[in-house]
N, C-alpha and C positions, 0 to 999 in steps of 0.2 A: 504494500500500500504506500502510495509517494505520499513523501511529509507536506504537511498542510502549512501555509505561510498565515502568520497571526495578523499579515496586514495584505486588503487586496484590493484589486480596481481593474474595473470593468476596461479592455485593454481593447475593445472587439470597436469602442468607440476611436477608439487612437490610430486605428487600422487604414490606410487607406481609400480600402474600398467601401468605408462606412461614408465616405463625405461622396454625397451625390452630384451628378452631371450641375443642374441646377447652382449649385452653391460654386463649383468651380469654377463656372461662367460667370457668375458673380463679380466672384473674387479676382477675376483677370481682367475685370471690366474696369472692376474698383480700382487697383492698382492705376489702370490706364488716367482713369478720371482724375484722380489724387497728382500724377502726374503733369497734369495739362495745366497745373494751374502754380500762383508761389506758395510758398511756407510760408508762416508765419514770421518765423525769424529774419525775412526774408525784407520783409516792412514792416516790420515792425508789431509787438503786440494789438495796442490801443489800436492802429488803424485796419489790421487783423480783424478785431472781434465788427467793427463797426462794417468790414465789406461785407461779413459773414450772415450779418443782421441784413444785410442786402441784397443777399445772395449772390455776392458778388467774386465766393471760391467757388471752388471745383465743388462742392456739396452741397446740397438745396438749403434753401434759409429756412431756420427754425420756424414751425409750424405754433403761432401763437392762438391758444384757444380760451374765448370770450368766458367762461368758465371757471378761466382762474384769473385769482383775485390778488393783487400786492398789497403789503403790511412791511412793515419793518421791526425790529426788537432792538431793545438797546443793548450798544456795546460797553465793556469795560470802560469807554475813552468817554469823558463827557462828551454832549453834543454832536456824537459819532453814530447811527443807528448802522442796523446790518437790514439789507433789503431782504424782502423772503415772498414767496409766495405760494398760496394754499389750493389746493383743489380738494372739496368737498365731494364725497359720495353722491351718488343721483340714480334715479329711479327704484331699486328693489332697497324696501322696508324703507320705503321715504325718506331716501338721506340718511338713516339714522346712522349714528359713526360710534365704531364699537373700540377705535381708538387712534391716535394721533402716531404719523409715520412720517420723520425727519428725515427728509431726504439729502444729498448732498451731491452737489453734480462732478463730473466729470471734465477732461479739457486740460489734462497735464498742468493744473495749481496756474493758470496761463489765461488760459480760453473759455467759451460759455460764461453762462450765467445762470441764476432760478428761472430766469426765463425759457429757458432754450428747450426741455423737455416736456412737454405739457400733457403732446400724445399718450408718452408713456405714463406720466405721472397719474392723469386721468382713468388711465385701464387698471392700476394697481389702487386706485381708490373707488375704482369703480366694483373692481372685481372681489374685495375684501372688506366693502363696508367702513373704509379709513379713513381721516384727514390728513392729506398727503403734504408736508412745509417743505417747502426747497428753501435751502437757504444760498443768499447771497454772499460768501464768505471773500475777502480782498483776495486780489488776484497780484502775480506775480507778471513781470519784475516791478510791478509799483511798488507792492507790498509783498514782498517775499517773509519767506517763514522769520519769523512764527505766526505773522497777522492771521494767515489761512486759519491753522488749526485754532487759535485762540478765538476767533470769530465762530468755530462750530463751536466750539468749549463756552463760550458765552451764550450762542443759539440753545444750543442740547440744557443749560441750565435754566435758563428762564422758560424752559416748557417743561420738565421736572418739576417744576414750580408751580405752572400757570395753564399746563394744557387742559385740562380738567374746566378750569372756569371761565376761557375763552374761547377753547372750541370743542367741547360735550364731551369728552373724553380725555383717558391718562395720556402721557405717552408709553408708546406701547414698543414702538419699532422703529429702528436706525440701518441706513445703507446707504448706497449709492452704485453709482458707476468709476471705476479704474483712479481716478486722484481722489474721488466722491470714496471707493472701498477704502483707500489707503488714511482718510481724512475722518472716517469711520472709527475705524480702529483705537487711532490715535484719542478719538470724543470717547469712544467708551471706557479705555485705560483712565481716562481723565474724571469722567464718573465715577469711577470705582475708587478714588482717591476724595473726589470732594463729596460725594454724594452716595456712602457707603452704605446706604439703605435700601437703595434704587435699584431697581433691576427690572432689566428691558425685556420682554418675551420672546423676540428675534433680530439676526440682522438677515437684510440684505448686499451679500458683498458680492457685486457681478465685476468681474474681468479686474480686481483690484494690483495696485503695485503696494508691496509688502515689504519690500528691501529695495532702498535708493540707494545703494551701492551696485544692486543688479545682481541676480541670479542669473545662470548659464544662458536660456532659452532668451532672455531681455536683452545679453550684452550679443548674441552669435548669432539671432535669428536672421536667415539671410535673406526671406522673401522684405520687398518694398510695400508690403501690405499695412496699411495704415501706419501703424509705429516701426522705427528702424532706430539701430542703436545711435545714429545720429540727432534722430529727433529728441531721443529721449536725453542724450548729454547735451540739447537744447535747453531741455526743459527743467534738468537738472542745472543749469548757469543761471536761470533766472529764476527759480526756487529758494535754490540754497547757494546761492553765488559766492565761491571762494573755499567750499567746501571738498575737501578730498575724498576720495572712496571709501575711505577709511572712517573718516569723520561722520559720515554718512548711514553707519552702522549703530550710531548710537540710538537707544532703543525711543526715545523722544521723537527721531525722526522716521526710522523704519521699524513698523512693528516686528517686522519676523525676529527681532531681536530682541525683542521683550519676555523677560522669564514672567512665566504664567505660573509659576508654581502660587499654589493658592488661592489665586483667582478664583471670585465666582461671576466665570463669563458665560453670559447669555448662548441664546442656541445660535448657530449659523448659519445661513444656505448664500454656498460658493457658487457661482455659475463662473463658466469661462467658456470659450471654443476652444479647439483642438489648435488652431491655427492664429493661435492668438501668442505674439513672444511673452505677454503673461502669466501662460500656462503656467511655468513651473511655480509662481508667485500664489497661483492659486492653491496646487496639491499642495505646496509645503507647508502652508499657513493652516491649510484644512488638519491635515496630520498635524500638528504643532498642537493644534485648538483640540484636536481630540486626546492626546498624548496629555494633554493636561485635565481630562476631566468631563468635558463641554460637548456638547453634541457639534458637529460640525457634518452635513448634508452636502454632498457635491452633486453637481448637474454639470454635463460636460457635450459639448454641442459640435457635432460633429464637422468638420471645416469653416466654421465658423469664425472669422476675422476679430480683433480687436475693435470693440464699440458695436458690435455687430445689432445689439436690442436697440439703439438707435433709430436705426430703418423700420420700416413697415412690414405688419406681416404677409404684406402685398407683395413685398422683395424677397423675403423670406421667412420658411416655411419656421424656421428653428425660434426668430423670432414670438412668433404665437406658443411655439413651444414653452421656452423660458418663461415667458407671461403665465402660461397656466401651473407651471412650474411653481413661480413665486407666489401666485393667488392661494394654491392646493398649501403650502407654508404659512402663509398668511392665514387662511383658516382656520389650520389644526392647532397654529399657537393660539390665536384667540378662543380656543374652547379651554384654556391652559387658564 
């Protein structure tokens, strides 16, 4: 009888022939698109996010929908607010919102906004009964680290606080998308220091970076598929600007670095594609999170590119996937 491995994963997704005709053509498309147009770095941030509000890169401009509503929370700084904004539940059980879900966006700490995702924000507060907060947290190089994380660390406390008597519910649930996973992390280590009583019933961490020093698959990935290790030592100069590899390990800045021993960390659900150079950012942080205790749920999307929930389930099929994914998590914690 062959010996049994105390640790496993589903490999059959990893496989080649698991990523469909569909997604390949996608992804060769994508490449080409990403292509035809500049980087960021290329003009600059501030004039970056405003063509993109334009539609003026290579990627469609954010889809803004009449639904959701802007607010702001106060920051740390007098006279400073952090912009945010909310998408409430609609239609089944009349709105009622069974709890508050701080979201935190994406955009390599650089790019976007709470504006930018609304589609998605909408389906997950639609499909789970939630009030969905995006928050606007400063963006880099204006406001490189620590503004970022201290702006959710401010956000994430005054609804610890205040979610209950301003929008019908606790908070319940923390995540985001890839700077949104990494920026995650960081707010709930951060809780669990000022706010040792609190405890979140999930996160969602889709496509997160976990180590800004760079794990193998981040620094060597050699397709030109949305992120390349260029872009990312872009985003790394205007992040954390001046900071070495090395420096970059400290567990403030990349969670995979942080000892969990003792922790009481909430549950998880990782999503990533296959085809994503944050893959390995994903399994090890998943493994990490279980090694310590904590349930941690992987969902793993087969050729699926970095940012990929982004797009429509129109573009893709994996898309809707994930969504039902996160909704079927999003239920079972709140019977919790």
């Amino acid at each position: 009888m062959p010996i049994k491995s105390d640790l496993s994963i589903d490999v059959s997704k990893l496989k080649p022939e698991a990523v469909s005709e569909s997604t390949t053509q996608f992804n060769d498309n994508l490449i080409k698109i990403l292509e035809s147009g500049p980087k960021w770095y290329e003009v600059g941030a501030a004039k970056y996010r405003v063509m993109r509000r334009n539609g003026e890169t290579p990627l469609p401009k954010p889809t803004i929908l009449e639904s959701g509503k802007s607010f702001s929370i106060p920051s740390r700084e007098t006279g400073r607010d952090i912009p945010c904004r909310i998408m409430m539940p609609e239609g089944r059980n009349g709105g009622q919102v069974k709890g508050v879900y701080m979201h935190i966006h994406g955009g390599g700490w650089v790019l976007q906004s709470e504006n930018d995702q609304d589609p998605l924000l909408k389906a997950t507060a639609d499909g789970a009964n939630v009030a969905v907060i995006s928050i606007g947290y400063g963006l880099a190089p204006e406001a490189p680290f620590p503004r970022g994380p201290e702006d959710c660390f401010d956000a994430a406390e005054y609804l610890v606080e205040n979610a209950e008597a301003k929008f019908g519910a606790p908070l319940r649930f923390m995540g985001g998308e890839s700077a949104g996973g990494h920026l995650t992390l960081l707010t709930v280590f951060h809780l669990l220091m000022t706010k040792p009583q609190f405890h979140l019933s999930g996160l969602i961490l889709n496509f997160g970076a976990y180590d800004l020093s760079f794990l193998p698959m981040a620094r060597y990935y050699a397709k030109p598929l949305v992120l390349t290790p260029d872009i990312m030592d872009k985003y790394m100069e205007a992040f954390l600007p001046g900071l070495s590899p090395d420096q970059r390990k400290d567990p403030s800045i990349s969670p995979f670095y942080k000892d969990l021993t003792g922790l009481k960390l909430p549950s998880a659900l990782f999503t990533c594609g296959t085809e994503d150079c944050l893959l390995d950012d994903t399994v090890m942080m998943a493994i990490k999170w279980q090694m310590a205790g904590a349930e941690a749920v992987v969902k793993l999307y087969p050729g699926q590119a970095h940012g990929f929930l982004l797009f429509s389930e129109e573009q893709l099929s994996s898309v809707r996937e994930c969504r039902q994914d996160t909704k079927e998590y999003l239920l079972e914690k709140l019977e919790h």
